[in-house]
C-alpha positions as CSV (number, residue, x, y, z in Angstrom):
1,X,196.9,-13.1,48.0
2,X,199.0,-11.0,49.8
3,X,198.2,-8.1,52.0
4,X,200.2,-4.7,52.4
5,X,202.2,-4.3,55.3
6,X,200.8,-1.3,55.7
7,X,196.9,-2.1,55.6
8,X,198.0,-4.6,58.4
9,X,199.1,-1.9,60.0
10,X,196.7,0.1,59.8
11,X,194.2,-2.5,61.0
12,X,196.5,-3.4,64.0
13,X,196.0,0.3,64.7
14,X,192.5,1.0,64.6
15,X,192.4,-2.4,67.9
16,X,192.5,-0.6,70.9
17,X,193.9,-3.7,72.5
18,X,196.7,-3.3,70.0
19,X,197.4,0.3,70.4
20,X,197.8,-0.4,74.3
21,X,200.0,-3.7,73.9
22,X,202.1,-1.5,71.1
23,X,202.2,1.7,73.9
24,X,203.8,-0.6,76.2
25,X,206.2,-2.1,74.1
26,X,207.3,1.4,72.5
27,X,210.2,1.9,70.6
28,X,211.4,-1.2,69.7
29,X,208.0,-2.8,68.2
30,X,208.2,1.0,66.1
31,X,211.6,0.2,65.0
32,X,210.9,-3.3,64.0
33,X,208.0,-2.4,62.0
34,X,209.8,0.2,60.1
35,X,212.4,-2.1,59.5
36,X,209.7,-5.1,57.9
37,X,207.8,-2.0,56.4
38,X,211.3,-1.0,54.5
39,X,212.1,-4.7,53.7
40,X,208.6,-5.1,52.4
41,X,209.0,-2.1,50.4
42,X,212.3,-3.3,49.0
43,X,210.5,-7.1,48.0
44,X,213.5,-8.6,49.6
45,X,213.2,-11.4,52.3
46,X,214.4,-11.4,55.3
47,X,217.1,-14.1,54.2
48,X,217.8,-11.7,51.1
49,X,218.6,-9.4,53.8
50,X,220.5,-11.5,56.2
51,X,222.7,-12.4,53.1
52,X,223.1,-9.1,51.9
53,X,224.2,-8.1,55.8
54,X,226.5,-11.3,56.3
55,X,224.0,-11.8,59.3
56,X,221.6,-14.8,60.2
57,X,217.7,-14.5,58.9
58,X,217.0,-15.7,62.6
59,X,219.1,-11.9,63.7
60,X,216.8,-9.8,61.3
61,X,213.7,-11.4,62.5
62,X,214.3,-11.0,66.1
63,X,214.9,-7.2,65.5
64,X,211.6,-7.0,63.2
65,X,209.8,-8.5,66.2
66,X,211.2,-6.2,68.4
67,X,212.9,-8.8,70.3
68,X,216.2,-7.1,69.9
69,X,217.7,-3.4,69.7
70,X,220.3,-3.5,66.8
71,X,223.1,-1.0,67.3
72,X,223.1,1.8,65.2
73,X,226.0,0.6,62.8
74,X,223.8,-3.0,61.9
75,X,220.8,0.1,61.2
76,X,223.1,1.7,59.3
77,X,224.0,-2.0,57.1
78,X,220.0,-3.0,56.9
79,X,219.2,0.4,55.2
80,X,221.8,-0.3,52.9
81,X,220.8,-3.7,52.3
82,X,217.0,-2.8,51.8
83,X,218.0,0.3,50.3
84,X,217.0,2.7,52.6
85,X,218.2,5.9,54.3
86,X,219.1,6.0,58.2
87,X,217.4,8.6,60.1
88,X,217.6,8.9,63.5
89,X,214.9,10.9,65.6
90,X,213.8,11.9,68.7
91,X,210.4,13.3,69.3
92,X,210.4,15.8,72.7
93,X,206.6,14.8,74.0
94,X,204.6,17.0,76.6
95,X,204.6,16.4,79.8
Protein backbone atom coordinates (compact mmCIF):
# COMPACT_ATOMS: atom_id res chain seq x y z
CA UNK A 1 0.00 0.00 0.00
CA UNK A 2 1.37 3.13 -0.60
CA UNK A 3 0.75 6.37 1.28
CA UNK A 4 0.44 10.06 -0.33
CA UNK A 5 3.23 12.17 0.09
CA UNK A 6 1.12 14.51 1.04
CA UNK A 7 -0.89 12.72 4.03
CA UNK A 8 2.81 12.11 5.27
CA UNK A 9 3.03 15.46 5.26
CA UNK A 10 0.46 16.34 6.66
CA UNK A 11 1.02 13.99 9.63
CA UNK A 12 4.70 15.15 9.95
CA UNK A 13 2.99 18.52 10.41
CA UNK A 14 0.48 18.09 12.94
CA UNK A 15 4.11 16.60 15.44
CA UNK A 16 5.12 19.46 17.23
CA UNK A 17 8.58 17.86 17.47
CA UNK A 18 8.49 17.92 13.68
CA UNK A 19 7.27 21.37 13.12
CA UNK A 20 10.34 22.59 15.48
CA UNK A 21 13.10 20.20 13.79
CA UNK A 22 11.50 21.48 10.16
CA UNK A 23 11.64 25.43 11.72
CA UNK A 24 15.18 24.92 12.23
CA UNK A 25 16.06 23.39 9.15
CA UNK A 26 14.00 25.97 7.01
CA UNK A 27 14.29 26.34 3.52
CA UNK A 28 16.05 23.70 2.31
CA UNK A 29 13.96 20.69 3.99
CA UNK A 30 10.83 23.09 2.11
CA UNK A 31 12.51 22.91 -1.04
CA UNK A 32 13.34 19.23 -0.90
CA UNK A 33 9.87 18.34 -0.07
CA UNK A 34 8.48 20.22 -2.88
CA UNK A 35 10.78 18.76 -5.03
CA UNK A 36 9.75 14.74 -3.83
CA UNK A 37 6.08 16.12 -3.64
CA UNK A 38 6.51 17.20 -7.56
CA UNK A 39 8.39 13.88 -8.44
CA UNK A 40 5.64 12.01 -6.58
CA UNK A 41 3.14 13.82 -8.51
CA UNK A 42 4.88 13.04 -11.78
CA UNK A 43 5.14 8.89 -10.67
CA UNK A 44 8.69 9.13 -11.75
CA UNK A 45 11.62 7.88 -9.58
CA UNK A 46 14.21 9.52 -8.46
CA UNK A 47 16.43 7.46 -10.99
CA UNK A 48 13.76 8.40 -13.75
CA UNK A 49 14.71 11.66 -12.79
CA UNK A 50 18.43 11.46 -12.45
CA UNK A 51 18.32 9.99 -16.11
CA UNK A 52 16.10 12.43 -17.47
CA UNK A 53 18.71 15.25 -15.83
CA UNK A 54 22.01 13.40 -16.90
CA UNK A 55 22.59 13.58 -13.04
CA UNK A 56 23.27 10.79 -10.37
CA UNK A 57 19.94 9.39 -8.27
CA UNK A 58 22.47 9.74 -5.28
CA UNK A 59 22.38 14.07 -6.42
CA UNK A 60 18.44 14.14 -6.49
CA UNK A 61 18.23 12.46 -3.26
CA UNK A 62 20.53 14.57 -1.34
CA UNK A 63 18.59 17.71 -2.53
CA UNK A 64 15.15 15.93 -1.58
CA UNK A 65 16.62 15.40 1.85
CA UNK A 66 17.67 18.72 2.01
CA UNK A 67 21.18 17.83 2.28
CA UNK A 68 22.07 20.03 -0.68
CA UNK A 69 20.96 23.51 -2.26
CA UNK A 70 20.80 22.89 -6.06
CA UNK A 71 21.52 26.03 -8.06
CA UNK A 72 18.78 27.49 -9.74
CA UNK A 73 19.65 26.25 -13.40
CA UNK A 74 19.60 22.15 -12.02
CA UNK A 75 15.77 23.68 -10.44
CA UNK A 76 15.17 24.85 -13.56
CA UNK A 77 16.25 20.98 -15.38
CA UNK A 78 14.22 18.89 -12.40
CA UNK A 79 11.02 20.88 -13.22
CA UNK A 80 11.41 20.02 -16.59
CA UNK A 81 12.24 16.54 -15.93
CA UNK A 82 9.21 16.07 -13.48
CA UNK A 83 7.28 18.35 -15.53
CA UNK A 84 6.92 21.14 -13.48
CA UNK A 85 6.96 24.91 -13.53
CA UNK A 86 9.87 26.94 -11.68
CA UNK A 87 8.70 29.56 -9.36
CA UNK A 88 10.78 31.35 -7.29
CA UNK A 89 9.43 33.16 -4.10
CA UNK A 90 10.20 35.18 -1.35
CA UNK A 91 7.81 35.65 1.48
CA UNK A 92 8.59 39.25 3.50
CA UNK A 93 7.67 37.94 7.29
CA UNK A 94 6.90 40.31 10.25
CA UNK A 95 9.26 41.22 12.44
Amino acid sequence: MTIPFKTVRERWHADPAYREAHAAIGPEMDLGFSMAEARARAKLTQEEVARRMQTSQGQIARWERGQVMPSTASLRRYAEAVGARLRIQLEVTET
